[in-house]
Every structure is written in C-alpha cells, then in structure tokens.
N, C-alpha and C positions, 0 to 999 in steps of 0.2 A: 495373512494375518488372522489369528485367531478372532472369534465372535469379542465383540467388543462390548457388548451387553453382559458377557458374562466374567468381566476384570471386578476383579474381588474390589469389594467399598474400601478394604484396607490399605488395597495399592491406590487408587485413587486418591484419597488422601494423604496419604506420605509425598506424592507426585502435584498435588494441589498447591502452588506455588503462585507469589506473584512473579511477574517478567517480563522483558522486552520482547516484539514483535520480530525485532533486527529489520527494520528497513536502514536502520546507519547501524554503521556500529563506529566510534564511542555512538551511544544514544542523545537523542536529543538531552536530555536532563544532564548531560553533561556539559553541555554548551555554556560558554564563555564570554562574558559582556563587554571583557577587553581587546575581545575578534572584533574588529570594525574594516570599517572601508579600505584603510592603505591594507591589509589583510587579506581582503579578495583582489583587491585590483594587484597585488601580487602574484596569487597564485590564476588569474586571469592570462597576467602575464606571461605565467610557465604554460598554461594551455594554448596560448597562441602558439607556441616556440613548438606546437606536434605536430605540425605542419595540417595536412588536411584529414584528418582523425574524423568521424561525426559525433555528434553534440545528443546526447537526449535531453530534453526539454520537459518542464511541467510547468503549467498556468495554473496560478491559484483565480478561481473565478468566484467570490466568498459571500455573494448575497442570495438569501433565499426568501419567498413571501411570507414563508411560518416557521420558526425551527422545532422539529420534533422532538422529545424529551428524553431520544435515546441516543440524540447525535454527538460524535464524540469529535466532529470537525470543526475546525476555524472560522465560522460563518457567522456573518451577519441580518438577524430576522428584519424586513420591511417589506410594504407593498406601495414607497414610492421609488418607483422606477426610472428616477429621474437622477438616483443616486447610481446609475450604470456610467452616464457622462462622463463624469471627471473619474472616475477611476478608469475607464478605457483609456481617456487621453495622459493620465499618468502612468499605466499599464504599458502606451506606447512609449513613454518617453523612457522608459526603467530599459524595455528590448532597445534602444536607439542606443544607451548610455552603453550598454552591455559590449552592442557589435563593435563599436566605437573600440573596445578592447582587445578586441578577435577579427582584425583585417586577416587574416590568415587561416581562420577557423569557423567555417559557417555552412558546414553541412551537417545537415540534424537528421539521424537515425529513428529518432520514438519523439514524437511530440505529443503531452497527455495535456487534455482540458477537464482539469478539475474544480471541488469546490466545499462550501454551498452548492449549488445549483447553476453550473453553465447553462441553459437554458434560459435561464433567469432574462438575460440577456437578448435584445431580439436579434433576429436572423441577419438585418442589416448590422447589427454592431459587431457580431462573430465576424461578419464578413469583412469589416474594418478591422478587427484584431487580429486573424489569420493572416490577412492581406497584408497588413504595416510589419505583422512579422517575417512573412516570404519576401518583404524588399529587401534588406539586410542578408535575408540567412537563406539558404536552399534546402528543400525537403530533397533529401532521394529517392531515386524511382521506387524501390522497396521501402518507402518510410512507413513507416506504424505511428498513423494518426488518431487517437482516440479520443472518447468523448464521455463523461459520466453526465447523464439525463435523468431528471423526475418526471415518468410518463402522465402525472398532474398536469405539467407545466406546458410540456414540450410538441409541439403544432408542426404538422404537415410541411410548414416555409422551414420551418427550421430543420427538416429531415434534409430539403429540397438542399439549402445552403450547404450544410456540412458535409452533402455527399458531393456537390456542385465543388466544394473547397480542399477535397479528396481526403475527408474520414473514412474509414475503411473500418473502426472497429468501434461499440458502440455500448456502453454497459450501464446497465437499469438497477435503478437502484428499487426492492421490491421489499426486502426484508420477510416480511409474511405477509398470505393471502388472508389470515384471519380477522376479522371486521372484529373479533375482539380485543386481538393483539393488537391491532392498528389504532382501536381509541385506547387502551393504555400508552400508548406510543405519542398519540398524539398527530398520526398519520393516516388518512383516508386517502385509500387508494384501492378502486374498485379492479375485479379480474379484468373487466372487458379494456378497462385503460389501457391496462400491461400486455392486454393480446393484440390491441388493435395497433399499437406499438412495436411492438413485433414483427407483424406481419408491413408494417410501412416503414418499417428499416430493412427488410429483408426486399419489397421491391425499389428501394431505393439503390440496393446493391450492397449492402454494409460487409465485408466478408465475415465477421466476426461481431456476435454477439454474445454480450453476459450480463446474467444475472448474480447484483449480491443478495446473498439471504444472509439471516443473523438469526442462531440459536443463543436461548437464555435468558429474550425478551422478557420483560412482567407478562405475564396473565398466555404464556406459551405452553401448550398440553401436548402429549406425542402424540394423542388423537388426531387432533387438529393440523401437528405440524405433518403428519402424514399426507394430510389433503392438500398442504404446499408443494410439499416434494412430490405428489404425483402429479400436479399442476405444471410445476417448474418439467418435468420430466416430456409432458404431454407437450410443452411449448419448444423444446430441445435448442435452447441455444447451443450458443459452440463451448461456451464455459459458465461455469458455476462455480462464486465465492460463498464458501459457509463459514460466516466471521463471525466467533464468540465475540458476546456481545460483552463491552467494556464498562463493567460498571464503577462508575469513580466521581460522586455525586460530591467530593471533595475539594476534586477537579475541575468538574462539568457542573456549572452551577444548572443549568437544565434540564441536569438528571434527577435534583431533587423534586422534580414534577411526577415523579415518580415512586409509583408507592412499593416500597420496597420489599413487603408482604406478597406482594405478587411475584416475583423475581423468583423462578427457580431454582430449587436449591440442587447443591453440584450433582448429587446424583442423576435427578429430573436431565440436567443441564444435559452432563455424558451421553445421557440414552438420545438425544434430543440431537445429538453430534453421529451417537454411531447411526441411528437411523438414515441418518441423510448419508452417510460414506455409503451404508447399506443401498439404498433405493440409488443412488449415482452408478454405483458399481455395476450393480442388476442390470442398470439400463445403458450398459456397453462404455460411459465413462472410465476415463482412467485419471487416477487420484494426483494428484500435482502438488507438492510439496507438503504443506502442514495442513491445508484447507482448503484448496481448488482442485477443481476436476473441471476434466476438458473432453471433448468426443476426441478417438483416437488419431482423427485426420489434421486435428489442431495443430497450430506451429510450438503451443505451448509442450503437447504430448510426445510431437515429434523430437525435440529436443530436450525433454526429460528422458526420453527412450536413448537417444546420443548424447547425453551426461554432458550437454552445455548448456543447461537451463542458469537465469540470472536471477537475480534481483535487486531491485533501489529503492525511489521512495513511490514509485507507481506500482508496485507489486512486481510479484511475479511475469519475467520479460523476457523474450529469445532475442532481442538485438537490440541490448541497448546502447549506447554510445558511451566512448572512455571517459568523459565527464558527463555532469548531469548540471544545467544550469536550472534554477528558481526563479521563476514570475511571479509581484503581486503579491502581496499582503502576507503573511508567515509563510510564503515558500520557501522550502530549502535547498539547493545546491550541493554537489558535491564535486569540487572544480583540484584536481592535482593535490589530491592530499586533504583538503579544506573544506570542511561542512561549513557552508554559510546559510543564517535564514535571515529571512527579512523581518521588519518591522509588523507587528500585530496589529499596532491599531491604524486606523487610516487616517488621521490628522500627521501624525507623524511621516509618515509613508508618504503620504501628497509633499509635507513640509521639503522632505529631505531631499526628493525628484524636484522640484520649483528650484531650489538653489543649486541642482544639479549633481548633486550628491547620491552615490548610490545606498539604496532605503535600510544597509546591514542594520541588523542590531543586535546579533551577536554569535557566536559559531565557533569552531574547534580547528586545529591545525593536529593531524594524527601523527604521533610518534612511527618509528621504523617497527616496534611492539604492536602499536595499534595495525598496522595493514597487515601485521604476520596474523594477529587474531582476528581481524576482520575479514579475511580471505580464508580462515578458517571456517567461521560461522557459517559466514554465505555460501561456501559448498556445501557444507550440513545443511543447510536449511534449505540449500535448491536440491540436491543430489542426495541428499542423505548421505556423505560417505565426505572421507577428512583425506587428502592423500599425499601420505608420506613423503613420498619422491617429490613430491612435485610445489611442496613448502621447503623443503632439502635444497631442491634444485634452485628456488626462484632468491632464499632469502640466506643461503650458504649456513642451516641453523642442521644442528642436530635433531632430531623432533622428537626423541621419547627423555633428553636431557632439557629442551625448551619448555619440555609442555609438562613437565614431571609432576610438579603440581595438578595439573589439568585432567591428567591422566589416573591421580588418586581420586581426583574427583566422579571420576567417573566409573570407577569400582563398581560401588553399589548399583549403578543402571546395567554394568556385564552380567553381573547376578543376577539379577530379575531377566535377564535376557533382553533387554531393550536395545543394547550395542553390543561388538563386536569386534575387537582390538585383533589386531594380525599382522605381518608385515607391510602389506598395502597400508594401512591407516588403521582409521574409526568408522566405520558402517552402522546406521542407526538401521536397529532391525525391528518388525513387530511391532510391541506397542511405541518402541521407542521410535518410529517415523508419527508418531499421534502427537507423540510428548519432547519432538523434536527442540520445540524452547530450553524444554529444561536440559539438555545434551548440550544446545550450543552456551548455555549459562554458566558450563562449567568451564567456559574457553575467556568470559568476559573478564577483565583483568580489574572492572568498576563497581560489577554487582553486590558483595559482600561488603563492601562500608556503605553504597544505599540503600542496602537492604537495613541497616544497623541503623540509618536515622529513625525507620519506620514511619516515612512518609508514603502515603498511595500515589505512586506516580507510575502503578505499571497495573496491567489487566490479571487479573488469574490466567493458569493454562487451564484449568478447568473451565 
C-alpha cells in the first residue's frame, strides 16, 4: 500500500463519510422495540435444536469509578462499590434463565469480560461470576477467555484470579501515553501502571496481550503521539487496537466535557492513523482488518493469513461460536438469526430478572436479504475480499444480478483503485483496505434513508 501521508486532501474528503463499525449487521440503530422476550426465547429455542455447536459469550460488566470524556461505552460512573451486589446476583440469575433454555447447548468457544470496567469488580466476585457461569455451561479446552482491564484499577489478586479461572487473553485499555491528552480526556494513567501491568500479566501466564489506542483524541499532536507508539512498540503485546476515536457529543452526553476546539481536524486525524499502521508495520506487525495489528505468531495473523478470520460484537475473533449470547445491562446477542440487547438501565434490568423474565428490550429478526448482506460485509471487513462462489453457492442467488445495485455503487471506489471486481468477487485493495467501511456501506441495504434523517448515529471513517 502506498505512503498514506501522501493521499491527496481531496480523496480524503470525498471518502470522509459517516458509518457503521459492522459489529451487526442490520446495526444496532436498527433495532426494534416490538423484539421482546417470546422473540429470543424462540430463536433460543432453534439454537438449542444445533445440538452441541459452542456458544461465544460477552458479559457486560458497566460500572466504572470515573467515566472519561471520551468514552463511547455503556457504563455506569461511581465509587460505591456496593452497587457490584445486586447486579452479580442479577447477572447470575439472567446466565441461570438463559441455560434453562439451552439443555442441549452449553459449550462456549470465546467468553469476553467487558465493560465499563471489569475490574471494577473485586477478585472474589469475578470469581463468583465465572464460577455460577461454568455450572451451567462448559468452557473448551481451547476456549478464548478474555478480559478488558483499566491498569488504574486492576491489583495483583485480581491478575492471580483471572488467570487461576483460565483467562488466557487480557486487553488494556491505554488510549495515549500523553499526560496531556489524558487531562483533556479526563484519564490519568501514568507509563509505569501500563508497564507494570504488563509485565504481571505476562508472569501470570496470559497468552495474549493487547493494547487499545485511539487516534483523534482532543489535544493529540503527531509529535507526541509518536512517543505512544514507540512506547506501545517497546512494550510488544501480541495485539494492538488503533480505534478512531467516536465523536458524537449528541450521543454521548460525556463528550460534551470536551472542548471541541482541541479535536483534530481530519487531516491531523489521517496522519495520526497512517503513523501508527507505519511504526506497527516497521516493528514486524501485521495489519488485521480496518484497525488491528498483531505480531505474526498471533492466532489473529495466523488466520487472516488462512482467510478465516471473524468478527461480532467482541471485535475481531478466530473461533467464535455459531451463536453469540449477551450478559448484563445493554449486551447484545446474536442467537439464529436474532440480534437481541438487553435493557439499559438497571432498574429495569433488576425489575425484569426479579419476576423472572428475561431483561430484552428490544432487537431484530434478519430477513434471508439481511444474512446474504451480512455474510457479505463481514468477509470484507475480516478478509477484505467478497466471494462470488461462495454467496452463489450458500444462498442459490446470482451475485452480479443480486448485488446490481451494490456493484454501481461501487464504481467510483474501482476508479480510485480501492477495489477490485473479477470473477472471484470484490477484493478491497490499497487504500481501499483503510476505507474498508465505506466498501462494505455499499452492501447495507439500511444506510441511505439513515443517512437522509441526518441524525449522528454513526462515527466518521476519517
């Protein structure tokens, strides 16, 4: 791929688009308030009937002690930690209700602890939430346990636990090293935390470690973010996430703590993106989908190199399971067809588990159109490449008379040379693996009448 400091302002701009992530596809904003309960416990129904398939798994874990001004998560800001209680013992009773549904289905492939702040949580009550979930459901020998930690928060007992409860992969949330971008953020988080973190996840045996960074922060300079990435470099996890940073203070009421004067503007932004692909590349990474990179011995590498890389609502994944169940306060689900989330706020969530009801509150059933285009995307977005045969083969469709539209659309990206139309498929090439959203945006069958409300419900790809 060409220097990527030197793509003309012009093409930038015309490619400056808002749009989806594709962790679902339809997207969340699609989602539907008349999906309730008899609605999952149907399509629960048809995942039992797969006999022993495994399960991936995500726990929303949503409290944190401070929320940062740039967080675009689900979470809940306190420092009384007395509110972890009752949401673990509702957290168990949501996994009890679930199994309850899946006598026949209870080996789990990828189990992710997310958040706010898992940590948040002490060592003993992880140890109660992993535990009350392995009665019910079985890890595999190969399971992919993971863990997202604020090395603020996160103590020795609690490395001791996770690894004693067999996490195996462990990802730090760091964003930048710069004490100055950390107070516009609203995040103080000194080097030595993130190293000394490191190195006591690394003898505690973690196989897999990663750092997020986020370019496009307020008050981020390429000087300075330079001293990150030789930082993050010099510390070598196994992965590294560069996640444009979501500014949507429309959205996120927490971002209006945020002076938006400091916020880089898209050029700053790019250079800010190709520096970090640059210093990753250099330092013997290899690039993984739109925005990770992984050392080459990685499972993530190894399997973008064998063209079965995945992805859901935990990122980019090599073994996830044919369904994805949702734990815990806006988790989402994707169970035979059926995006379900849960309830947002925790009164409700407590209410709906207390009467034994499970916490839905509201979610999508995909049309036979939605998995032909959703099995689109998510090949573009993991493999960069669309293939013919193999939508032909699965969905008995024609694919240059299915996609006819799709295919106009994506004209103008052959021209600029970003893709690549052939008898195999669609291959995004060059910049077009950068600007990879906007390739799979011309597959979304939703985005042009929400683009027309001109509501901000999506990030720039810039």
């Amino acid at each position: 791929m060409s220097d990527l400091r030197s793509i003309p302002a012009e093409l930038l701009a015309r490619y400056d688009s808002a749009g989806p992530r594709y962790t679902s596809y339809p997207t969340a904003v699609e989602f539907r308030e008349d999906f309730q309960e008899p609605d999952y416990l149907r399509a629960l129904e048809r995942a039992d009937a797969c006999g022993t398939a495994p399960l991936s798994v995500y726990t929303h874990l949503p409290f944190c002690e401070r929320r940062c001004a740039f967080c675009g998560c689900h979470s809940f800001a306190t420092t009384r930690k007395e509110v972890a209680e009752p949401y673990l013992e509702h957290l168990l009773a949501e996994i009890d209700l679930v199994a309850e549904r899946l006598p026949h289905r209870r080996k789990v492939a990828q189990f992710h602890l997310g958040g706010g702040t898992p940590t948040y949580f002490s060592p003993s009550q992880l140890d109660r939430l992993v535990s009350g979930f392995a009665r019910p459901f079985e890890f595999l020998p190969n399971a992919e346990l993971a863990v997202e930690v604020d090395p603020r928060v996160t103590s020795e007992a609690h490395l001791d636990t996770l690894a004693r409860l067999g996490f195996n992969r462990i990802s730090l949330g760091v964003q930048d090293f710069s004490p100055e971008v950390q107070q516009a953020i609203g995040r103080r988080q000194t080097r030595e935390q993130t190293t000394i973190l490191v190195a006591r996840a690394r003898q505690h045996g973690f196989a897999g470690i990663n750092f997020d960074l986020v370019y496009g922060l307020p008050a981020q300079r390429p000087e300075a973010f330079a001293e990150t990435l030789a930082e993050t470099v010099a510390l070598r996890p196994d992965r590294v996430a560069v996640y444009s940073f979501a500014y949507l203070p429309m959205v996120r009421s927490n971002q209006k703590l945020i002076d938006v004067r400091a916020v880089p503007d898209r050029d700053t932004k790019f250079q800010l993106l190709a520096m970090a692909r640059e210093a990753f590349l250099a330092a013997g990474y290899q690039a993984i989908g739109m925005d990770h990179f992984a050392l080459p011995s990685d499972e993530l590498a190894v399997a973008q190199r064998q063209g079965r890389l995945s992805r859901n609502f935990m990122g980019y994944t090599v073994n996830p399971g044919d369904d994805t169940l949702g734990f815990g306060v806006s988790a989402i689900g994707d169970v035979r067809g059926a995006l379900v989330q849960n309830e947002k706020k925790l009164a409700p969530y407590y209410r709906m588990l207390d009467s034994g009801q499970l916490p839905v509150q509201r979610g999508y059933a995909r049309s036979l159109d939605d998995e032909i285009r959703r099995d689109a995307i998510l090949s573009l977005m993991c493999n960069f490449t669309v293939s013919r045969a193999t939508l032909e083969a699965k969905y008995g469709i024609v694919f240059a008379d299915y996609f006819r539209e799709t295919l106009a659309k994506l004209a103008p990206f052959e021209k600029d040379g970003m893709c690549r139309l052939d008898e195999q498929g669609l291959h995004a090439i060059g910049l077009g693996q950068i600007f990879v959203r906007n390739l799979a945006m011309c597959f979304d069958a939703y985005l042009t009448p929400r683009q027309q409300l001109g509501r901000p419900v999506f990030s720039r790809t810039v």
